[in-house]
N, C-alpha and C positions, 0 to 999 in steps of 0.2 A: 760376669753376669751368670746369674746362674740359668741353670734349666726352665723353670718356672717362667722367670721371667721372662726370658726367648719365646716363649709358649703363647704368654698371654699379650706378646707385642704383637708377635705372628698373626694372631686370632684377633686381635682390633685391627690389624692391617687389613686382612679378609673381610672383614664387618664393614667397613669403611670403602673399602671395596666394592663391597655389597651393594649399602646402600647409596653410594655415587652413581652405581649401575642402573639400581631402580629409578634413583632420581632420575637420572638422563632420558630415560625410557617416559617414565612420564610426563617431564618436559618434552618429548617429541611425539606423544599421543598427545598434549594437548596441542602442540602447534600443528597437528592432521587436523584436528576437531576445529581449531581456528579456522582454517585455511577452507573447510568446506563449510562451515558454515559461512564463510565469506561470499563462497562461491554461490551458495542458496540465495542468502541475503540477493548479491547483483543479479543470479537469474528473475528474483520474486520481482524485483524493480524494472527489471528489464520486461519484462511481462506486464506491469501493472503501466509503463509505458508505451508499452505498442496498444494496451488496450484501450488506454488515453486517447492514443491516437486517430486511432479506428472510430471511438464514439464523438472526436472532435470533426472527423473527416464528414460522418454522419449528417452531423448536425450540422455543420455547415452548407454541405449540398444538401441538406432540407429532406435527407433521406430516413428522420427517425421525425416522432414527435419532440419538438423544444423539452418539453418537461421529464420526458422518458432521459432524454438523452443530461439533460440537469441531474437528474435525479444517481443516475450511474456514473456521472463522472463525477461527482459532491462524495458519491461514496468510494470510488477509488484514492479521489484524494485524501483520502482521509487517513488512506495505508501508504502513499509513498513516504519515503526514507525522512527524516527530516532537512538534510542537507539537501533534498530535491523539492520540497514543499516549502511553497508560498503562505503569506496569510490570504486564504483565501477570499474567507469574505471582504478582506482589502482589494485584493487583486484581480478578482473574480465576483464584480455585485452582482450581475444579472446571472450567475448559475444559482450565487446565495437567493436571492429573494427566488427566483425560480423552486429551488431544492423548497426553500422555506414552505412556499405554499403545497408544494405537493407529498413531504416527507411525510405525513401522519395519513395522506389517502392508502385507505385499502389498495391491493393489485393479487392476481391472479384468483384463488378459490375464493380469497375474503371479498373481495369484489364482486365474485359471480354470487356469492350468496346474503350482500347485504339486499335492501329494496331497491325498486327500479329507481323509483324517486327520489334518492338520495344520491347514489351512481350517477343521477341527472344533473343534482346540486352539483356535485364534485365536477362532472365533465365540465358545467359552465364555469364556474371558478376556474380550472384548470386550461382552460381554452381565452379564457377574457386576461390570465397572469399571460397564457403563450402571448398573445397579439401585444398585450402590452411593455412584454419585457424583450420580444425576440431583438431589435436589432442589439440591445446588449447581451443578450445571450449571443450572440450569433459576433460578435466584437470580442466578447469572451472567448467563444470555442477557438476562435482565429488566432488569438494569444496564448491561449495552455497550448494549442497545437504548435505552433512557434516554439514553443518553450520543452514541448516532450522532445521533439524530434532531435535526434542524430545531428551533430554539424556537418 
């Protein structure tokens, strides 16, 4: 063999080399990048679960309004995982029709600044769906609460 040759095997051996290295390296920055976003992922769940929890607790011991507490737990469930989410409005009708009627009410500034009279409309709707849906709301919260908690 000549010189040349030895040269240019030498120098794809190193290339080769090279780029094994690089691969490897980037194969184990992206298995860091898995491994925490994993870790994100079950803390975000873990959080949107205890928060579940908390507004089922709520609701149950009659310590929130039925609708408030509908209304917040309709929209968490809406971010947990899919391997942790139900169909809700299969498995949860009394939060559904609850969420339903109160999801398009103004709350906080838009509320303080529409008319008194219409704020009045909304409370009585919103107070005539509570009485009418609570014990399924309240059969509901007793089930996601069931269902968030820890075994």
């Amino acid at each position: 063999m000549n010189v040349t040759a030895v040269i240019l095997i030498t120098l794809a051996c190193v290339i080769v080399v090279a780029l094994a290295f690089y691969a490897g390296t980037l194969l184990w920055r992206l298995q860091q990048q898995t491994q925490v976003a994993q870790q994100q992922l079950e803390k975000k769940q873990k959080y949107l679960r205890d928060s579940i929890s908390v507004i089922c607790k709520a609701v149950c011991e009659e310590q929130c309004e039925l609708s408030e507490g509908a209304l917040r737990l309709w929209v968490l469930l809406d971010h947990l995982a899919p391997d942790h989410k139900p169909d809700p409005v299969i498995t949860y009708p009394g939060l559904y029709k609850m969420y339903q009627v109160v999801k398009d009410m103004p709350t906080h500034k838009a509320r303080q600044l529409q008319a008194k009279s219409l704020t009045a409309q909304q409370d009585e709707v919103r107070i005539k769906a509570e009485q009418e849906l609570k014990e399924s709301i309240l059969f509901d919260a007793a089930a996601l609460l069931k269902r968030v908690q820890p075994e």
